[in-house]
C-alpha positions in Angstrom: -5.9 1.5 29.7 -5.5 -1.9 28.0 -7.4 -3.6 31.3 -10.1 -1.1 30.9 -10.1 -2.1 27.0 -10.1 -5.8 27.5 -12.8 -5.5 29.8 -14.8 -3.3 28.1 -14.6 -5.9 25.0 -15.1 -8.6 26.9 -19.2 -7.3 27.8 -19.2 -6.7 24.2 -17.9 -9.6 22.5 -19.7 -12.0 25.3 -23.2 -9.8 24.6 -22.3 -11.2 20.8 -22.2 -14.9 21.7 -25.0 -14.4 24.4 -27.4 -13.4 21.2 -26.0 -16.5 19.0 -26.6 -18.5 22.2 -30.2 -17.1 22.6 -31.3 -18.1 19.1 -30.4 -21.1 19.6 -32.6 -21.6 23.1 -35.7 -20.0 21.2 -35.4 -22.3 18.4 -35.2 -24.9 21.1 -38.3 -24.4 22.8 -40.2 -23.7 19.8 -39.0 -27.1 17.8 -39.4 -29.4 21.2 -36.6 -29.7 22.7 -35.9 -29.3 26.4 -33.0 -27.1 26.9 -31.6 -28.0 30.7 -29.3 -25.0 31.3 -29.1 -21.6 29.4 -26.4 -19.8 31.3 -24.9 -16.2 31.0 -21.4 -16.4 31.0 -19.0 -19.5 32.0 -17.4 -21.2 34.9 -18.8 -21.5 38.4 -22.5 -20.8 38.9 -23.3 -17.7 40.9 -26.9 -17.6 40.9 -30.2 -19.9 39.3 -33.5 -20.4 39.2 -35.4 -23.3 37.3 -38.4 -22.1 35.3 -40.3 -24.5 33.2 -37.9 -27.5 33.2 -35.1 -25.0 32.1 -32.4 -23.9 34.7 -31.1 -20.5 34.2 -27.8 -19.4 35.9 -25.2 -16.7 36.1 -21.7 -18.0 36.2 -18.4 -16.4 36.3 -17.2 -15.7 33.7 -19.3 -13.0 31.8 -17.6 -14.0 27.9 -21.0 -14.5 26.6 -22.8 -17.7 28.0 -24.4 -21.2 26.8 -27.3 -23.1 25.6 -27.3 -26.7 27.0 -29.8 -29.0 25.1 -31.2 -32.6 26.4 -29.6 -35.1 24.7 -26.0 -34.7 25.5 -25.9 -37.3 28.2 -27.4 -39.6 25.8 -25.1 -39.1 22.9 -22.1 -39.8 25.4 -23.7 -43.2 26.4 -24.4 -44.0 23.0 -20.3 -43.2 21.7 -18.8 -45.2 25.1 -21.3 -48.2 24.4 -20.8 -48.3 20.4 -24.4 -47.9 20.0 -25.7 -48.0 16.4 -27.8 -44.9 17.6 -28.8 -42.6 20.2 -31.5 -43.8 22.9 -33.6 -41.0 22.4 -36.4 -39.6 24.9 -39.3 -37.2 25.0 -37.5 -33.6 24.3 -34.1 -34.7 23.1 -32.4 -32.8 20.7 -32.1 -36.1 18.4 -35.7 -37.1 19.2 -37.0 -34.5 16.8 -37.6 -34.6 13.1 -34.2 -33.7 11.7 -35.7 -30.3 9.9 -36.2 -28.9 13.9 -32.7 -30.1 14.8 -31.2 -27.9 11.7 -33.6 -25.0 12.3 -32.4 -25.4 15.9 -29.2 -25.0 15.1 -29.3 -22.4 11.9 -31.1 -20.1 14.8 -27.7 -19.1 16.4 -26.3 -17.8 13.3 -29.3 -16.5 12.1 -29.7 -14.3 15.2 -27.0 -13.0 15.1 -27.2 -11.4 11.1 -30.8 -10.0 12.7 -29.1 -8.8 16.0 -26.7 -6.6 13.2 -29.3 -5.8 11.2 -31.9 -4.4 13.9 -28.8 -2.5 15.8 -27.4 -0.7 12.8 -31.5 0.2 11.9 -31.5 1.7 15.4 -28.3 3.7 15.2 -29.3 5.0 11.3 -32.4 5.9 13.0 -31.4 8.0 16.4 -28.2 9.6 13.9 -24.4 9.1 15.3 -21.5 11.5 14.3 -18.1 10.0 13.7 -14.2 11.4 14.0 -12.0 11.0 10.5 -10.6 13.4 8.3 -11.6 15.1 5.1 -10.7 13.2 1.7 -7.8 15.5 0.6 -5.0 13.1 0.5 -1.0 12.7 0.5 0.5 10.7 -2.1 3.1 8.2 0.5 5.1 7.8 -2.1 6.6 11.7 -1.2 7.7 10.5 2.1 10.4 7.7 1.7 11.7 8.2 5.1 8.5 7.0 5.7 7.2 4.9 3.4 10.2 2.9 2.5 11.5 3.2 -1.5 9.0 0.8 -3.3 6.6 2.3 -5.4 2.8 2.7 -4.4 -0.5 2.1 -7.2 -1.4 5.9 -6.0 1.9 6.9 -7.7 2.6 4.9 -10.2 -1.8 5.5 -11.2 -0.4 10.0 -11.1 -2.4 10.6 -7.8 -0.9 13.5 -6.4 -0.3 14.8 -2.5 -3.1 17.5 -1.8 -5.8 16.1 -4.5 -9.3 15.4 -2.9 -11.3 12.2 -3.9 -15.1 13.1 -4.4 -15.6 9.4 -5.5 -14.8 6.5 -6.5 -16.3 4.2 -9.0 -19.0 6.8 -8.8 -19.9 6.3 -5.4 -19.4 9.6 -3.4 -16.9 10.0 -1.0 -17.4 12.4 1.9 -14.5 11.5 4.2 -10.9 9.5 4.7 -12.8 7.2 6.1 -14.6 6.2 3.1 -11.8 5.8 1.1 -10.5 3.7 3.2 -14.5 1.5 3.5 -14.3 1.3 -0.6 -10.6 0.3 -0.8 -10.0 -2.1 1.7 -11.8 -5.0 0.3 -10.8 -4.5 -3.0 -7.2 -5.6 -3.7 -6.0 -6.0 -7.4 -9.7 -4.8 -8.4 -9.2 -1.5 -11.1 -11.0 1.8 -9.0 -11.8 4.8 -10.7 -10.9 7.6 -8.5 -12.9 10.5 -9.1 -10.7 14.0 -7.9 -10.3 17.5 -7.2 -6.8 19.3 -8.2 -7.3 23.0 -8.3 -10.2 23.9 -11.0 -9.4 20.7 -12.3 -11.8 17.2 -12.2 -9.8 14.2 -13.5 -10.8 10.7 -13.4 -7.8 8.4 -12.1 -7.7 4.4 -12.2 -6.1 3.2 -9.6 -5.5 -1.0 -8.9 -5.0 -1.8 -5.1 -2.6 -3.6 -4.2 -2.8 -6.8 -1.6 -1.3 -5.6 2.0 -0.1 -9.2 3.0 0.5 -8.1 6.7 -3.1 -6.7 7.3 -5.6 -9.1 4.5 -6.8 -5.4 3.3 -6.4 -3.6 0.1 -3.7 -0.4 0.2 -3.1 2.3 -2.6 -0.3 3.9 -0.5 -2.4 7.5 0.5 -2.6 9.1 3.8 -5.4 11.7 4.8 -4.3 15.2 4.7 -3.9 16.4 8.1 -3.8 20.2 8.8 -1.2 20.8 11.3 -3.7 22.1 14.0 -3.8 21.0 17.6 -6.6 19.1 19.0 -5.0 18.4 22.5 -1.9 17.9 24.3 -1.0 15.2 26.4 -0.4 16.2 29.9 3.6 16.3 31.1 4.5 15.3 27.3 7.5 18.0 25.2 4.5 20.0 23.5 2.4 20.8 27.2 5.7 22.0 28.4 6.5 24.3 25.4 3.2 25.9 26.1 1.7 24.3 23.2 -2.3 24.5 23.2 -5.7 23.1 21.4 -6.2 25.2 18.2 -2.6 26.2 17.9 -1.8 25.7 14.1 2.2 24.5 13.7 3.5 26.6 10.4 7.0 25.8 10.8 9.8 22.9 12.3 13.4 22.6 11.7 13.4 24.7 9.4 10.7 23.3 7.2 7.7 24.5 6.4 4.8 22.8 8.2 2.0 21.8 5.0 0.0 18.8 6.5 1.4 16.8 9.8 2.8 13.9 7.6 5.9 16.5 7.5 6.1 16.5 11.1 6.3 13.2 11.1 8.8 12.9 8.6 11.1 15.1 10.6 10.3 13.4 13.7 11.5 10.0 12.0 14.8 11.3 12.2 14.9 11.0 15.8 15.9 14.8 17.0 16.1 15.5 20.4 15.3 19.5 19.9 13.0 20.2 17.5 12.2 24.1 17.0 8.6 25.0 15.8 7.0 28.1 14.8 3.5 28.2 15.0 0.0 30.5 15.3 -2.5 31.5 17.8 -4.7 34.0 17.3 -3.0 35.2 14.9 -0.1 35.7 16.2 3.2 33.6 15.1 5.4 32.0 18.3 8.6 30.4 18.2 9.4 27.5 20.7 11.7 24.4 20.7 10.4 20.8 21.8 12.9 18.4 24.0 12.4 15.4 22.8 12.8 11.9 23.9 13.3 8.6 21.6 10.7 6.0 22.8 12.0 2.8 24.6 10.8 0.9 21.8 12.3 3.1 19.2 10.5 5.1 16.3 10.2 8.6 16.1 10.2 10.6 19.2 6.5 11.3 20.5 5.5 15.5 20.9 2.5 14.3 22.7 0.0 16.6 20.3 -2.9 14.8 19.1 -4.0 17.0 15.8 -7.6 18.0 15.2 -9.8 15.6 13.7 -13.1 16.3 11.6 -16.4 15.7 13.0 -18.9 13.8 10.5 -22.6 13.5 11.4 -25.2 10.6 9.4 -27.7 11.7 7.2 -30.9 12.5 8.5 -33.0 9.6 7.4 -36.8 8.3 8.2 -37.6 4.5 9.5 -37.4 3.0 6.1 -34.3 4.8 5.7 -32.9 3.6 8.5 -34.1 -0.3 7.9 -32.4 0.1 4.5 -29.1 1.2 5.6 -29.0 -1.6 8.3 -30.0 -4.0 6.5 -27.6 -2.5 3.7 -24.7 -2.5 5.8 -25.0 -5.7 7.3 -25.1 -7.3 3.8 -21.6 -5.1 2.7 -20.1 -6.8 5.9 -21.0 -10.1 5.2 -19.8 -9.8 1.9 -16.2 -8.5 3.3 -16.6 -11.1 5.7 -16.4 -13.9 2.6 -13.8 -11.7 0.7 -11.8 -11.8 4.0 -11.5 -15.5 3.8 -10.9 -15.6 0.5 -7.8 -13.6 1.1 -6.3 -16.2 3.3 -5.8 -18.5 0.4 -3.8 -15.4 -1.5 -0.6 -15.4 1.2 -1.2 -12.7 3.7 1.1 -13.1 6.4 -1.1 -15.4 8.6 1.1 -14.5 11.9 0.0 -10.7 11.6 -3.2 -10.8 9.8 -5.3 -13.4 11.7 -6.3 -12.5 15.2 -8.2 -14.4 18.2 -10.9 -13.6 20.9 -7.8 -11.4 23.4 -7.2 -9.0 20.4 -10.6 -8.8 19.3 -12.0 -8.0 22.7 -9.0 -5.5 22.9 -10.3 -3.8 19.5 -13.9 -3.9 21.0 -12.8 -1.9 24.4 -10.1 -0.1 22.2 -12.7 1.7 19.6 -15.6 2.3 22.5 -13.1 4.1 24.6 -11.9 6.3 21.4 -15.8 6.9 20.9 -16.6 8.0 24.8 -13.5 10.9 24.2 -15.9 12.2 22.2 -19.4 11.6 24.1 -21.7 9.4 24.9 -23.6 8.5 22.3 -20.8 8.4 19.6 -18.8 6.0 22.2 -22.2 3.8 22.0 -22.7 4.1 18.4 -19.1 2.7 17.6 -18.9 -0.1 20.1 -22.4 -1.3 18.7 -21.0 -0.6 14.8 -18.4 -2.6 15.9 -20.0 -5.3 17.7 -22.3 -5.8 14.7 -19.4 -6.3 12.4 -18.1 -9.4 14.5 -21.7 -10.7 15.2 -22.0 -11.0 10.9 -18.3 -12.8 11.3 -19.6 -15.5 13.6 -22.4 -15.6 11.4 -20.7 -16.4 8.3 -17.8 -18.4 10.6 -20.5 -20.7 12.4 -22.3 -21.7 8.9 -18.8 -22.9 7.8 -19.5 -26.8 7.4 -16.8 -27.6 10.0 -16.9 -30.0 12.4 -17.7 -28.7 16.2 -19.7 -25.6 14.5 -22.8 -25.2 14.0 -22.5 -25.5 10.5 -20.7 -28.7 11.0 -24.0 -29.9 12.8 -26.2 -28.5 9.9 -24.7 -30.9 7.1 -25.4 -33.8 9.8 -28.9 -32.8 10.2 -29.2 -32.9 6.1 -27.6 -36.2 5.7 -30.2 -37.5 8.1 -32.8 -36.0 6.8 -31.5 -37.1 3.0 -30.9 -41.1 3.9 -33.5 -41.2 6.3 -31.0 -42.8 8.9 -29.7 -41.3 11.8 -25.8 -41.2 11.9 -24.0 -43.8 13.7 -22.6 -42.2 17.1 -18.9 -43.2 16.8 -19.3 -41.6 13.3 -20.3 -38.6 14.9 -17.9 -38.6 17.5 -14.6 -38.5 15.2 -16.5 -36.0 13.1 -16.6 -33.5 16.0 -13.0 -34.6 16.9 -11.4 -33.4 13.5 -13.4 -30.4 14.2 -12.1 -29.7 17.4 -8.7 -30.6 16.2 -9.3 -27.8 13.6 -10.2 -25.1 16.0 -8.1 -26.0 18.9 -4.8 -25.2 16.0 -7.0 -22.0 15.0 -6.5 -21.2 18.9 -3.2 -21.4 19.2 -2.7 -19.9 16.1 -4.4 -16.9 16.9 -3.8 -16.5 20.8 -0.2 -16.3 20.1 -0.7 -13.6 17.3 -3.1 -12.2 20.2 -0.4 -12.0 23.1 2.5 -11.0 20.8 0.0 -8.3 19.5 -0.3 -7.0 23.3 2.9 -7.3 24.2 4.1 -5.0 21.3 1.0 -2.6 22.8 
């Protein structure tokens, strides 16, 4: 399963770069400049044609592709020989005015906050349904086995286990999963949580607190999960107890059953029979799981996946549906910059920052979840999800580093400020640093990457 997801994320992540790359060729051709190669995907070339000047190929490796520009060759001659500045001819990338070379290179970018922007209109518009659970919650702080002994903002703020959040900061809340959208990029930012306990409505402020492992806010809640089966997994304790989708688990160990947060808890005591009570149709059975502790430790798996809730979009009309693209692609990009932000605060760098191998994994990882469930909400999350890394390398590649396209844009506005062209060598040791940068970010994040798989 973890092939299937890599390789599934790999055709998403490289369709990504293969728009960024594609902005970059259009803006190209329309400023001047001959582009020599654009090529989908890496490596050894499979197949090409040449059409007007331009060759276009299909190489190995399908992680996205590139956009080669005339004037490369050049800029090499002029860094070996010292030049004071590139030898420029007809269709080079430095032979035009610097305002086309920065367009040229904004373009990438660019096309890929549109690429977000137009998907997410398209999926508003055709409708998506997604799998989370309601916004009844369970206080963490109730489950020490669980949750460890410190204290938790929900807790300390008088949230309680089995309240249901209708909003927060006045913004309504449907589902878990919008908790968790309105929470996560708000650490140490006072939330008003709006709730439901009993006939009572009580405003709560709660202040999330910085998870340092994960970059994201956390108020220590869990959904509330009824205790009814969704599916077993095939050979696992509950398929051979007879367990079956819909069955609803009352009692275990001794304990009554209230949300699946208590099976858990008992299961984190590693037993190795574990007698359950529950219904169907009805009807009350009594049966008794073996259990087996994992090779990895942790609490022993029953192999029941519980029933989830499914969540359907609003209906809305095409400038509905432009709005909430264009809405949600802004919200991203604005968590993108908070995200950032947060590395500067001490998050645990060695857990929270992650590389091309897990992304691509996360890519494959959340379409496969989707497909369980059909078609079109497998297409609608890999797309969601795709769009939220395509607003990342937006934001990433405008970054005035050295090697990125950003990097490039600050030389293009130098140039076009003094009215001189930069000195090759000058330019040379500026893309070095760069690439010094990036090639730490690399290793930095491949090994959080592999250790990340290994502990899959």
């Amino acid at each position: 399963m973890v092939l299937l997801d890599i390789l599934i994320g790999l055709i998403g992540l490289g369709i990504v770069i293969l728009v960024h790359e594609f902005g970059h060729f259009v803006a190209a051709k329309a400023s001047g400049v001959d582009v020599e190669v654009f090529s989908v995907g890496w490596g050894k070339k499979l197949l090409a044609f040449t059409f007007r000047g331009t060759e276009y190929r299909l190489s190995l490796f399908p992680l996205g592709g590139y956009c080669r520009m005339k004037g490369e060759e050049q800029l090499r001659r002029a860094i070996e020989n010292d030049d004071s500045q590139v030898v420029t001819e007809k269709g080079s990338i430095f032979a035009v005015h610097p305002i086309k070379r920065l367009v040229t290179y904004l373009a990438g970018p660019v096309s890929n906050l549109i690429f977000s922007m137009v998907v997410l209109s398209i999926v508003w518009l055709v409708g998506f349904t997604f799998q989370s659970y309601d916004s009844r919650i369970v206080v963490l702080s109730d489950y020490p086995l669980l949750a460890g002994s410190k204290s938790y903002p929900a807790a300390e703020a008088g949230l309680r286990s089995g309240d249901t959040v209708t909003a927060i900061d006045g913004h309504a809340v449907h589902s878990f999963q919008d908790i968790e959208k309105m929470v996560a990029p708000n650490p140490g930012k006072l939330l008003t949580f709006s709730i439901k306990r009993g006939d009572q409505s009580l405003a709560i402020p709660v202040t999330p607190r910085l998870d340092r492992s994960t970059g994201a806010a956390l108020v220590g809640i869990s959904p509330w999960v009824e205790p009814v089966v969704g599916s077993v997994r095939r050979d696992s304790s509950a398929a051979i107890a007879g367990l079956k989708a819909g069955d609803r688990i009352t009692m275990a160990g001794g304990h009554e059953i209230h949300n699946t947060l208590d099976l858990v808890n008992l299961l984190h005591s590693q037993p190795q029979r574990l007698p359950i009570t529950y219904l169907r149709d009805g009807k009350s059975h009594d049966v008794t799981l073996i259990l087996s502790t994992p090779d990895k430790g942790g609490a022993p798996s029953t192999g029941i996946v519980f029933k989830t809730v499914t969540f359907r979009s609003p209906a809305v009309g095409l400038i509905g549906a432009i709005s909430h693209g264009v809405n949600e692609t802004m919200n991203t990009l604005v968590l993108t910059v908070k995200s950032i932000g947060l590395l500067f605060k001490g998050i645990n760098l060695g857990q929270a920052v992650s590389g091309p191998i897990r992304i691509t994994y996360y890519v494959g990882e959340i379409a496969q979840a989707g497909f369980k469930f059909g078609i079109g909400e497998g297409l609608a999350s890999l797309f969601r999800f795709l769009c939220i890394l395509s607003v990342a390398l937006f934001f990433m590649n405008l970054l005035p580093i050295p090697a990125l396209d950003g990097g490039l844009i600050v030389l293009s506005l130098i140039e076009l400020i003094s009215g001189r062209s930069i000195r090759p060598r000058i330019f040379y040791r500026y893309q070095i640093v760069g690439f010094i940068l990036i090639f730490g970010l690399i290793i930095l994040t491949t090994f959080n990457d592999v250790s990340f798989l290994i502990n899959q």
